[in-house]
N, C-alpha and C positions, 0 to 999 in steps of 0.2 A: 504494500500500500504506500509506503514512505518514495519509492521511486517512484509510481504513477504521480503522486503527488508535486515531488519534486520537478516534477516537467510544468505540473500544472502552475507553481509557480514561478518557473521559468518564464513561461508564455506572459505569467500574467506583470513580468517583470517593467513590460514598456507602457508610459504612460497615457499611449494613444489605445492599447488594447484594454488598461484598464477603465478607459473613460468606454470602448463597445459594452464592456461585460456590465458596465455601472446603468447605461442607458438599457441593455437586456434586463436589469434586474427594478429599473423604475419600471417597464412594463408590468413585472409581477405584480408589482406593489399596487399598481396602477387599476389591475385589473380583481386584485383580491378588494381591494376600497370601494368599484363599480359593485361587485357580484354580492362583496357584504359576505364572500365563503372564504373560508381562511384555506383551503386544500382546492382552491375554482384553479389558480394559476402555472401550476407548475407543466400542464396538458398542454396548456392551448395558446398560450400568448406567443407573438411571434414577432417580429421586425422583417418588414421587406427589406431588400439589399439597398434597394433605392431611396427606401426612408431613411435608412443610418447614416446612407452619403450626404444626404441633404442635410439632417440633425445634426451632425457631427461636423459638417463642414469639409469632407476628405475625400480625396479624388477615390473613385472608383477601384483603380488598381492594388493602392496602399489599403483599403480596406478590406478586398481580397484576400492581400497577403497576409493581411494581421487574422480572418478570420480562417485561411490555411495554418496558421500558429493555432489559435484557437481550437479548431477541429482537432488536432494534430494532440493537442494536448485534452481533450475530451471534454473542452471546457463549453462547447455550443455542439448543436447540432444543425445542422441544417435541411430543410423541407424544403424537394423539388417542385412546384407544379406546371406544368407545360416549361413556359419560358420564366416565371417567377418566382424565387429562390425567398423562401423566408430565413428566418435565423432564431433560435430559441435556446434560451441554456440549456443545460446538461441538467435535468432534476437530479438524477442518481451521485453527481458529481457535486450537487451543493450537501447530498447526504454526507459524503465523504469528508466532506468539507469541515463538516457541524461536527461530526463524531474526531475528526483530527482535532478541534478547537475547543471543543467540550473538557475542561476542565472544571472536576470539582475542588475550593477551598474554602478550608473550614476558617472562621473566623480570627481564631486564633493565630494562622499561619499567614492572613492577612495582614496582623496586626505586627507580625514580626518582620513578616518581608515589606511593609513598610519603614519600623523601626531603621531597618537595615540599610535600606536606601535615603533614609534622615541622617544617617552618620556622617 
């Protein structure tokens, strides 16, 4: 898991891919606040290729490329139809995500590892 991951970070190293994945993930947000369901978003939301370039301000090519990094690192998937290519996060890959980030601490060990950083 820790190398899959490590790619995933890799990818998500440049600040132009970070700002795709950031506007991917206002869609969720976007569309769990319409529907009022907190599990509505992770299905169906999507970005046309066309809408990112426009949104984001970046030639076609360069956004390409950044979502072949993406792909690559499992971080979007993308959905063909005819000639229109949407783009959606990775649901299975933000699991991964939660569960790599997911630490529990107890208050106590709060209270120290701040101490520690007061020194």
């Amino acid at each position: 898991m820790n190398e899959d991951l490590s790619m995933v970070f890799k990818a998500l190293g440049h600040p132009r891919r970070l700002k795709i994945v950031r506007r991917l993930m206002d869609r969720i947000h976007a569309c769990c606040e319409v529907n009022q369901q907190e599990n509505c978003c992770l299905e169906e939301p999507t970005c046309d290729f066309s809408e990112l370039t426009e949104e984001l301000g970046i030639q076609k090519a360069t956004l390409s490329l950044d979502l072949k990094e993406l792909r690559h690192a499992g971080i979007v998937q993308t959905i063909k139809d005819g000639r229109k290519v949407a783009i959606q996060i990775n649901p299975e890959l933000l699991e991964k995500l939660h569960t790599f980030f997911e630490v529990s601490i107890d208050q106590n060990t709060r209270n120290r590892m701040s101490e520690l950083v007061n020194e």
